[in-house]
C-alpha positions as CSV (number, residue, x, y, z in Angstrom):
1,X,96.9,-31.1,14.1
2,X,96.0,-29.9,17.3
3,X,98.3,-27.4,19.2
4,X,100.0,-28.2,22.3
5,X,100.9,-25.7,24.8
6,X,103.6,-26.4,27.7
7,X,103.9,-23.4,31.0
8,X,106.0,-22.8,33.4
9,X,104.3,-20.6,36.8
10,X,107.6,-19.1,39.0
11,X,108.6,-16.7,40.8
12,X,111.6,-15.1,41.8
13,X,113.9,-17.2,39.5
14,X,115.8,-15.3,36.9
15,X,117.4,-18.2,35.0
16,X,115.9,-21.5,34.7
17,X,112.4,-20.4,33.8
18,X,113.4,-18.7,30.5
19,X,115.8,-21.2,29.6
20,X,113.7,-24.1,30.1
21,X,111.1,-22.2,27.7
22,X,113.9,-21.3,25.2
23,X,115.0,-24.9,25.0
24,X,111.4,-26.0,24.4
25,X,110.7,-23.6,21.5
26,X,114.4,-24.1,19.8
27,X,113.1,-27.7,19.1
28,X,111.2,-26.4,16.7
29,X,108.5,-29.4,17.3
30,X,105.2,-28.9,15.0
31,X,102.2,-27.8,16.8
32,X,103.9,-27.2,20.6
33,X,105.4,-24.3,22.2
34,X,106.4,-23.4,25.9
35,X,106.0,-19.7,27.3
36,X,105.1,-18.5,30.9
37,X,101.7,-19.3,32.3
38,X,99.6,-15.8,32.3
39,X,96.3,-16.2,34.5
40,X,93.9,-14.1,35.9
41,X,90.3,-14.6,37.7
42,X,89.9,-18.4,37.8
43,X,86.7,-19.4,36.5
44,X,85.1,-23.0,38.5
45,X,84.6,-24.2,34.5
46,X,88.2,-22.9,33.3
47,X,88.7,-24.2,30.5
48,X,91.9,-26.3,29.4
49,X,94.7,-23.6,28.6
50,X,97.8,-25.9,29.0
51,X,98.6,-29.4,28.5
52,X,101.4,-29.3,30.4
53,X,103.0,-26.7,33.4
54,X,105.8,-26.9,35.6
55,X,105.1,-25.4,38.9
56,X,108.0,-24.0,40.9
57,X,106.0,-21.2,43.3
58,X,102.6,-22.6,44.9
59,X,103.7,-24.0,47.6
60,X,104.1,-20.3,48.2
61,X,100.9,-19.0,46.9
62,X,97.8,-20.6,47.8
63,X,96.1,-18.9,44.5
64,X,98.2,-20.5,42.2
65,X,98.1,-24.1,44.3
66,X,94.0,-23.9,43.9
67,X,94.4,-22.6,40.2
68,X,96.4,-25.7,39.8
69,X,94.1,-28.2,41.1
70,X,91.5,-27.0,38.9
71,X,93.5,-27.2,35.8
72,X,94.3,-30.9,36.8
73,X,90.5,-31.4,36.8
74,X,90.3,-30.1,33.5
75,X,93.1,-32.0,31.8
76,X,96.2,-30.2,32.4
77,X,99.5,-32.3,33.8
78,X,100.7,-30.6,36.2
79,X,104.5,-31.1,37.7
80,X,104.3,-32.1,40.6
81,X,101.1,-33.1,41.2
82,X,99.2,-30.1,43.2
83,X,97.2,-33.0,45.4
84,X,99.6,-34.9,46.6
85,X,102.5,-32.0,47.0
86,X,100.1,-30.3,49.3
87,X,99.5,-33.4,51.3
88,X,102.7,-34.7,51.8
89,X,105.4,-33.7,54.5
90,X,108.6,-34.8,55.2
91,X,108.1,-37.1,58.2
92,X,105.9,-39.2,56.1
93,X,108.2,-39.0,53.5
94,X,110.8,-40.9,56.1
95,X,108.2,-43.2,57.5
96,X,107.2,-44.3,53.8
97,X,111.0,-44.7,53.1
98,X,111.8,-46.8,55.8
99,X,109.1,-48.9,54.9
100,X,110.6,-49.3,51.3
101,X,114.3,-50.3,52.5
102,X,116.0,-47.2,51.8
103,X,117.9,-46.4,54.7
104,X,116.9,-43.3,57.3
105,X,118.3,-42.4,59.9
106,X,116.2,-42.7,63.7
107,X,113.4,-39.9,63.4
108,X,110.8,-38.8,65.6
109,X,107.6,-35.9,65.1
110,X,107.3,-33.8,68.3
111,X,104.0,-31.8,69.4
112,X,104.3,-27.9,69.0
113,X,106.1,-26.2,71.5
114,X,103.8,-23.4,71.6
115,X,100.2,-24.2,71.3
116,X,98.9,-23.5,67.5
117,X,97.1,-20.1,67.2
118,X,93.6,-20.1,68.3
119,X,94.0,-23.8,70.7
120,X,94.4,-24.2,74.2
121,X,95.3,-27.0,76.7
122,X,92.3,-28.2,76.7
123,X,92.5,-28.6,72.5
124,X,95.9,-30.5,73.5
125,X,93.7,-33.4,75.6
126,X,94.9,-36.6,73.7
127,X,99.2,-35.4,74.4
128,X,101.2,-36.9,77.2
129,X,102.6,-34.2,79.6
130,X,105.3,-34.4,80.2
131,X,107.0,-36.3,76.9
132,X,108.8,-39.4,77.6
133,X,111.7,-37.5,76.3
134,X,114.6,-39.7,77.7
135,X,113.2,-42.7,75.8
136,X,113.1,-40.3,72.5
137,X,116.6,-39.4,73.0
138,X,118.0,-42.5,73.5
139,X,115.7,-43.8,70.2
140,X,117.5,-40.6,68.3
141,X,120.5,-40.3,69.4
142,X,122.7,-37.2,69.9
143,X,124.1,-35.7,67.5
144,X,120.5,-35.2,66.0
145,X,118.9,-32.4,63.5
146,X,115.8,-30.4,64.8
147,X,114.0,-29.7,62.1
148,X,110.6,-28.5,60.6
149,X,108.4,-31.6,59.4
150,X,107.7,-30.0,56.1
151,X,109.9,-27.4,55.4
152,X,112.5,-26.1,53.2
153,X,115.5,-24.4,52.7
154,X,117.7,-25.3,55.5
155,X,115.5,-22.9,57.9
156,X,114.6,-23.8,61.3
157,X,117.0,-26.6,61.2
158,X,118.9,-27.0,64.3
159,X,122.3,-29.4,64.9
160,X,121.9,-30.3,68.8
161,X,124.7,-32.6,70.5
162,X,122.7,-33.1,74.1
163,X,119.4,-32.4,75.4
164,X,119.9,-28.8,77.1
165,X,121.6,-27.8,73.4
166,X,117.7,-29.3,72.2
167,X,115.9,-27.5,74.3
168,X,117.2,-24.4,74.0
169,X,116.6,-24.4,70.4
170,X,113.1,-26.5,70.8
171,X,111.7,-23.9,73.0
172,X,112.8,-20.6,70.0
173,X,110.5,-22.8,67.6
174,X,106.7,-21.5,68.6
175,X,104.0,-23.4,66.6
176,X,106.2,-25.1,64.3
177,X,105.9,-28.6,64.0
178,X,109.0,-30.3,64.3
179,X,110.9,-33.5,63.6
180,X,114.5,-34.5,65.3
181,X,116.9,-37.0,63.5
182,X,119.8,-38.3,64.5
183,X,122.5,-36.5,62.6
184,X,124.6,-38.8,60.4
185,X,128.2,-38.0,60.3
186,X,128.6,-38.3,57.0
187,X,131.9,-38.6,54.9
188,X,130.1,-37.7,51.8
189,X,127.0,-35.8,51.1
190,X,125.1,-35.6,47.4
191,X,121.9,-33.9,46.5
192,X,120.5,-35.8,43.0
193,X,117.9,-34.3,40.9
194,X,115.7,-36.8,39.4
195,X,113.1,-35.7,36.5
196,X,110.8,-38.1,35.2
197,X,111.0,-40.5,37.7
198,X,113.9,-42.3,35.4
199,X,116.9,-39.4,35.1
200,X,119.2,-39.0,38.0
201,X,122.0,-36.5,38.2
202,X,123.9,-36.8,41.1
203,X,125.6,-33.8,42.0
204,X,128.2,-33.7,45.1
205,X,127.5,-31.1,47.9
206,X,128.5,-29.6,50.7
207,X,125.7,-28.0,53.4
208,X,128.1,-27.0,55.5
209,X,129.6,-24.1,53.4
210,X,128.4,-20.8,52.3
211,X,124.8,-21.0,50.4
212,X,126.8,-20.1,46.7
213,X,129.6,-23.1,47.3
214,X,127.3,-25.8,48.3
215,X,127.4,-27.3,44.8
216,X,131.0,-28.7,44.3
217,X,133.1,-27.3,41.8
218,X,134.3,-30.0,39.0
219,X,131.3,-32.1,40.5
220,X,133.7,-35.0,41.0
221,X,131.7,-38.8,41.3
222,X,130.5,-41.1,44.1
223,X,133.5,-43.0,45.8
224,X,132.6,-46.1,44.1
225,X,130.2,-47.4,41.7
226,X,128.2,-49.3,44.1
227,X,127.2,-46.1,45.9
228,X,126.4,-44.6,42.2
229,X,124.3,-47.6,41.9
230,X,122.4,-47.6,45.1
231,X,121.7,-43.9,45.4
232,X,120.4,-43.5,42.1
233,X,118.4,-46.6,42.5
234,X,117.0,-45.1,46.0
235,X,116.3,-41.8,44.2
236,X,114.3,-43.3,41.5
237,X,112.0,-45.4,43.7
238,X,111.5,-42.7,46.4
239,X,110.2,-40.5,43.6
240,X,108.0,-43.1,42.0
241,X,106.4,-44.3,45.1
242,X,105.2,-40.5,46.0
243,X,104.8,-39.5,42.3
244,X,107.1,-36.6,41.7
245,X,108.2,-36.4,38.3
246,X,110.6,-32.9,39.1
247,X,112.6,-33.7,43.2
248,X,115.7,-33.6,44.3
249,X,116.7,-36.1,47.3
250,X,119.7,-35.7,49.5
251,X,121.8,-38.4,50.6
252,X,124.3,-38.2,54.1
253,X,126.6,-41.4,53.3
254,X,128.0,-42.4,56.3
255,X,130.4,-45.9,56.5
256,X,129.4,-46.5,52.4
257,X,125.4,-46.1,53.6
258,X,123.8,-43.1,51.7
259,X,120.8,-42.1,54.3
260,X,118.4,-40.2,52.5
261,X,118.0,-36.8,54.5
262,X,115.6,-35.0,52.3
263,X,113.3,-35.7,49.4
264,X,110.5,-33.5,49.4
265,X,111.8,-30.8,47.2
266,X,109.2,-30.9,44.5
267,X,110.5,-27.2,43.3
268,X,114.6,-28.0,43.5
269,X,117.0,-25.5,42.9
270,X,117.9,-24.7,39.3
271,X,119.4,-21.2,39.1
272,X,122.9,-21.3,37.1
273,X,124.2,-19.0,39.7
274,X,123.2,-21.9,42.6
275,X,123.9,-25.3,40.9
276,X,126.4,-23.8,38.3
277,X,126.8,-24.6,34.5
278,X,127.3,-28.8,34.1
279,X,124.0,-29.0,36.5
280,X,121.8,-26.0,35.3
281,X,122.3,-27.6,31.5
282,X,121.7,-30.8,32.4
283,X,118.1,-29.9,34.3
284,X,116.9,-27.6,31.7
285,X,117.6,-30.3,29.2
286,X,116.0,-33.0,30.9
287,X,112.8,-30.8,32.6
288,X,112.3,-29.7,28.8
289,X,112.2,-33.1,27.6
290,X,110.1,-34.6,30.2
291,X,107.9,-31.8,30.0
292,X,107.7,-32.2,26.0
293,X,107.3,-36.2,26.2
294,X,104.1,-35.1,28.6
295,X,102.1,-33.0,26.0
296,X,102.7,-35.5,23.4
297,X,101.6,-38.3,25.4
298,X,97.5,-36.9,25.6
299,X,96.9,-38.3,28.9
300,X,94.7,-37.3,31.2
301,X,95.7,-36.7,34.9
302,X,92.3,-36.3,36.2
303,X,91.2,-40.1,35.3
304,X,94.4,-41.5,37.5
305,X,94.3,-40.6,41.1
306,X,94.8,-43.5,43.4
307,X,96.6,-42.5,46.2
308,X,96.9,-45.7,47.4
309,X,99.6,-46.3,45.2
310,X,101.9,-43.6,47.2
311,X,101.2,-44.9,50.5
312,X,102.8,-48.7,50.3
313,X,106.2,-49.7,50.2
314,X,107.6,-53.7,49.4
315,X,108.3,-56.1,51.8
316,X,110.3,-55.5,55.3
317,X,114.3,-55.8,55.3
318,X,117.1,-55.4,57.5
319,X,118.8,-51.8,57.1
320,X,122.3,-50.5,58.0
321,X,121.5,-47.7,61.3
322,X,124.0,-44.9,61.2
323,X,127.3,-45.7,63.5
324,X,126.5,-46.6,66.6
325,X,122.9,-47.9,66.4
326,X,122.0,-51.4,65.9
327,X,120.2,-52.7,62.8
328,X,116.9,-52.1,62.5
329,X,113.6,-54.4,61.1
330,X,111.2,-52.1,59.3
């Protein structure tokens, strides 16, 4: 019997790392063990150390995101996929959402405020000067988020009631590439993990208190079973239509509409002393036995990449707009 081998790359996590290896190992499965992946030099012909490893640091470190991709191409599953993770950002993420029916609230992609190192005007030929930026504003919406289009972390992210409020934080944000989206006054706010593209745990939260009480003590449940229903239903297809097995996605729910805010977080938060107990247990359990499921399975990552299957969504419906707006055909 061959022996299967199942890594985890990190960095500066203390807690879920080890426990997600110690869960792994405790199963005692014949032939498969977990540990943390221990790499040097990367060699073009590398040979197949790993049938399975969870990444949770390269969008950090560009070595490990190449050391990644060449693992793919010899065999390894990687979670999430190193391709697709480094070509996705968040305003696709919306556009591709909207397309699918789940609801989003008004967003719009805005040129760099400061020209990108090393361009000029002239590099800046095809943009309109000035922006049409009434006609954005009234398309957003005030209040509205200024944000990074692929980001994380809650940095850079801006709440701006009028347009002076806007451009006083728009002009602070250099060569960043922004989004604003109209802020959805939400009664209720959840952040769900979903592992496997099949598990959901919803988890209630708050992001406007302190970083360490975001994560809701007692975790108490959706207001009704129909928004239980919907966001889990949302979560699940947003992951499986940009194939990430390991996300969390964020829903605002305004008027009994969850708007999903964020779902590109392809390395969520799992430290006990973030998420607390309930939460870290249930994502160490269910990362281990995705991750498990994955090495026993023998497939081959390298022989299934067809992006087109990220990039379409089903048919256009009508969707609820946050309060305020009209509905919207997408």
């Amino acid at each position: 019997m061959s022996t299967k081998q199942i890594g985890i790359l990190f960095g500066m996590e203390n807690t879920f790392p080890p426990a997600f290896v110690e869960k792994i190992n405790a199963m005692k499965i014949p032939g498969l063990t977990a540990e943390f992946v221990h790499i040097g030099g990367i060699r073009m012909d590398e040979p197949k150390k790993y049938d399975v490893i969870i990444d949770r640091i390269s969008q950090d470190i560009q070595f490990y995101r190449a050391y990644l991709k060449n693992a793919v191409l010899h065999g390894t599953i990687v979670v999430n996929n190193p391709f697709w993770w480094t070509a996705d950002d968040k305003f696709f993420n919306y556009a591709l959402a909207h397309k699918m029916a789940v609801a989003i609230p008004p967003t719009v992609i805005l040129p760099h405020n400061k020209h990108p190192e090393g361009t000029t005007d002239q590099s800046m030929r095809n943009l309109m000067f000035p922006l049409n930026w009434e006609e954005i504003f009234n398309y957003v919406g005030f209040p509205a988020f200024l944000k990074p289009y692929s980001g994380g972390g809650w940095k850079h992210v801006y709440k701006v009631h009028s347009p002076d409020e806007f451009f006083h934080h728009y002009n602070q944000t250099g060569d960043l590439c922004m989004t604003l989206q109209h802020g959805v006054e939400f009664d209720e706010y959840y952040r769900c993990y979903v592992v496997g593209q099949e598990k959901v745990h919803i988890m209630k939260y708050d992001p406007r208190a302190p970083h360490h009480e975001r994560y809701v003590k007692g975790n108490p449940p959706p207001s009704s079973p129909a928004l239980k229903d919907r966001m889990e239903k949302d979560a699940i297809a947003l992951c499986r239509a940009l194939g990430y097995d390991l996300n969390t996605v964020e829903f605002a729910v305004e008027g009994g509409v969850p708007y999903a805010i964020d779902f590109l977080n392809p390395a969520p938060d799992a430290e006990i002393t973030s998420v607390g107990r309930e939460n870290f247990d249930w994502i160490v359990n269910a990362a281990a036995e995705m991750a498990v499921k994955m090495a026993q399975s023998g497939a081959n990552p390298a022989s299934e990449f067809r992006w087109s299957a990220f990039l379409a969504g089903p048919p256009a419906v009508e969707l609820a707009q946050p309060s305020g707006k009209k509905k919207a055909k997408v």
